[in-house]
DRENPA-675902 format. One record per residue: y, x, z of N, C-alpha, C in turn. Coordinates in pm, whole numbers, plus 50000, padded with zeros to 5 digits. Atoms other than C-alpha are relative to their C-alpha. Layout:
# DRENPA-675902
YXZYXZYXZ/...
//
This chain:
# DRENPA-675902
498954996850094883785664613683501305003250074/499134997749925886665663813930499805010550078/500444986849928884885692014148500315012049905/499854990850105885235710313842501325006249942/498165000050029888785702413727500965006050134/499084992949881889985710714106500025009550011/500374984450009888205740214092501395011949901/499404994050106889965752013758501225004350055/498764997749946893375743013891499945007850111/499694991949931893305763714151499465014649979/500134986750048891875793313982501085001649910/499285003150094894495784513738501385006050096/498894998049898897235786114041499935016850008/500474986149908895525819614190500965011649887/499414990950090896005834513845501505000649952/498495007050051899715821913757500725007550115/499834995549879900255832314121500285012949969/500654988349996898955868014072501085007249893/499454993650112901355872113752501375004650059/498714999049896904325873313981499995014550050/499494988149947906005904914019500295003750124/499064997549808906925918814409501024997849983/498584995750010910005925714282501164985649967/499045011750021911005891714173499194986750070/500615004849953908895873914398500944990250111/499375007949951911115862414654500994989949915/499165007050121913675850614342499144985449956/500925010050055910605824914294499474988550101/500475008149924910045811614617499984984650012/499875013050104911625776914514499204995049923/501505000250108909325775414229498744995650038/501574998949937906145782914444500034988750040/499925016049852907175753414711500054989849867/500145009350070907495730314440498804997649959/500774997450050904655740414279498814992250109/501025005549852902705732814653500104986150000/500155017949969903975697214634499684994849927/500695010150112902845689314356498425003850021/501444994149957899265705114487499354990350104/500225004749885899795687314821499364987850018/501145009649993898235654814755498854998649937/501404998850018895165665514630499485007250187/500364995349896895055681014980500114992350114/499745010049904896345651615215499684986649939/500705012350019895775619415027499184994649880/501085007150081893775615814713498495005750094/501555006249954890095609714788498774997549844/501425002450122886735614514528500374987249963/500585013850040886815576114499501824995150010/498445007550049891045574114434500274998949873/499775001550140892095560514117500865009449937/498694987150053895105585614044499505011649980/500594985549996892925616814031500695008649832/499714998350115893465617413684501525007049936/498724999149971897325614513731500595010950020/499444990149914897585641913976499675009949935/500324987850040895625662913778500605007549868/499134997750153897915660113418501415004950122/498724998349956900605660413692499855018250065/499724991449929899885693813865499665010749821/500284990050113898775712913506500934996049891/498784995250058902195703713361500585010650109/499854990349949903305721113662499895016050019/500764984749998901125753313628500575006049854/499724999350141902115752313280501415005049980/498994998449979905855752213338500065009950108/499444993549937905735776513638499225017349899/500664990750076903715799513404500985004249907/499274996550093906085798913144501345006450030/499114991549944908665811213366499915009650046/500494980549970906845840513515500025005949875/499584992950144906215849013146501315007549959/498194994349999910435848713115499985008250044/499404993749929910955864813390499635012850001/500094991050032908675894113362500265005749885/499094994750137909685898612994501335002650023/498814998549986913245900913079500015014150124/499764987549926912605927713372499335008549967/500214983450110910255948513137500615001449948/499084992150154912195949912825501055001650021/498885002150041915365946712923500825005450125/499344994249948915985956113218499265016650029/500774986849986913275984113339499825011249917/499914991450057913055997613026501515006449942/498224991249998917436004613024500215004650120/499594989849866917066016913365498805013849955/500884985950040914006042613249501015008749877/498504993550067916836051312971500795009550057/498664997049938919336053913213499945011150083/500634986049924917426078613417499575011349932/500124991350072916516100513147501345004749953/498954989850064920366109513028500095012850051/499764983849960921086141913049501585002749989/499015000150018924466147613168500865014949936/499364985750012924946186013073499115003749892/500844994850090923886199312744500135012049976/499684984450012922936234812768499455005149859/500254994650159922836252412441498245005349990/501274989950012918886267112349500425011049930/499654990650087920416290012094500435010550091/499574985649948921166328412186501295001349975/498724994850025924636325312077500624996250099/499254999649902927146331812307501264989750005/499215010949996930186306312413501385006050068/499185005349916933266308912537499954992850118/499555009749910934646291612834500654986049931/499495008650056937066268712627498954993649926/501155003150112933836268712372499564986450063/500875011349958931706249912612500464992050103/499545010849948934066234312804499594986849872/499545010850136934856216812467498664993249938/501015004850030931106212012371499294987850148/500555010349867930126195512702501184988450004/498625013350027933886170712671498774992749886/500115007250109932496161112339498034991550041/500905008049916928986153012516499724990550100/499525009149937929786136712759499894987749993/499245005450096931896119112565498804986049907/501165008050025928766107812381499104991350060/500895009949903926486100012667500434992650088/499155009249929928716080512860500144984549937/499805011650044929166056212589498164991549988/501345005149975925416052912620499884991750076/500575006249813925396048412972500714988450022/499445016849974927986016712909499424994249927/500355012850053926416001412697498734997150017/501305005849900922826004812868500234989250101/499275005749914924785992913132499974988050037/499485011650082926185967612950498884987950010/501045005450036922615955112876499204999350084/500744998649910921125957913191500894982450079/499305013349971923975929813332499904989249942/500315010150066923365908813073498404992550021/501115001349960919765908113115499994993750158/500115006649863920215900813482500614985850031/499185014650046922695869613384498834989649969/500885003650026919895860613161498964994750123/501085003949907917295861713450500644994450100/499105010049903919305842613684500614987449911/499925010650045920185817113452498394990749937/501465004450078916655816713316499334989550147/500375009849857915605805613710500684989650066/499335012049923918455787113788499824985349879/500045005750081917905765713464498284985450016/501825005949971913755755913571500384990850145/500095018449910913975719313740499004998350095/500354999649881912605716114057499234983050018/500645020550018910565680914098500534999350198/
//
């Protein structure tokens, strides 16, 4: 039964592991090391025939549980919120050329491109806007997760 349960947990780790972005991977390293010490005495001192097995094993699958629920955060917050206002942010189009055959002025399309601009600019602050916040978020979201 314990061959079994050790087993789990560490397929359990592998996968929890695996959910971890590159990109915010070092941001987690903390996390991981904690995560190891609470691993580490199934690897240096319990023993088949130690009474605590039990212990270690509620104790390391709150762990997995809690570092899980923060990868969850964390990649939700750099899909939705941030990746997808930087894929935004890369799609504006700063120059809007007319499709129509009608002809423009100089003043014309000065004045149509001001007033565009004008428009996409206030986009681009308040994507912006929402991209900083989001990153607040994910830095408070990691600095917030308790360290044993």
């Amino acid at each position: 039964m314990y061959n079994n349960e050790l087993t789990f947990v560490l397929g359990e780790y592998d996968r929890i592991v695996n959910k971890i972005r590159p990109n915010t991977k070092s941001l987690l390293v903390p996390h991981l090391e904690d995560l190891e010490y609470k691993l580490r005495p199934g690897m240096n001192i319990l023993t088949w025939t130690s009474m605590n097995i039990d212990g270690y094993l509620q104790h390391v699958h709150q762990g997995l549980q809690k570092l899980e629920q923060l990868i969850i955060n964390i990649n939700d917050i750099m899909e939705n919120r941030i990746e997808n206002n930087l894929k935004a942010l890369s799609k504006t189009v700063l120059v809007n050329l007319p499709t129509d055959s009608h002809t423009y002025t100089l003043e014309e399309f000065v004045e149509m491109q001001s007033e565009w601009i004008d428009t996409e600019s206030k986009k681009l602050k308040s994507k912006n806007y929402e991209v900083e916040q989001a990153v607040e978020d994910l830095i408070q979201t990691i600095c917030s997760y308790t360290l044993d």
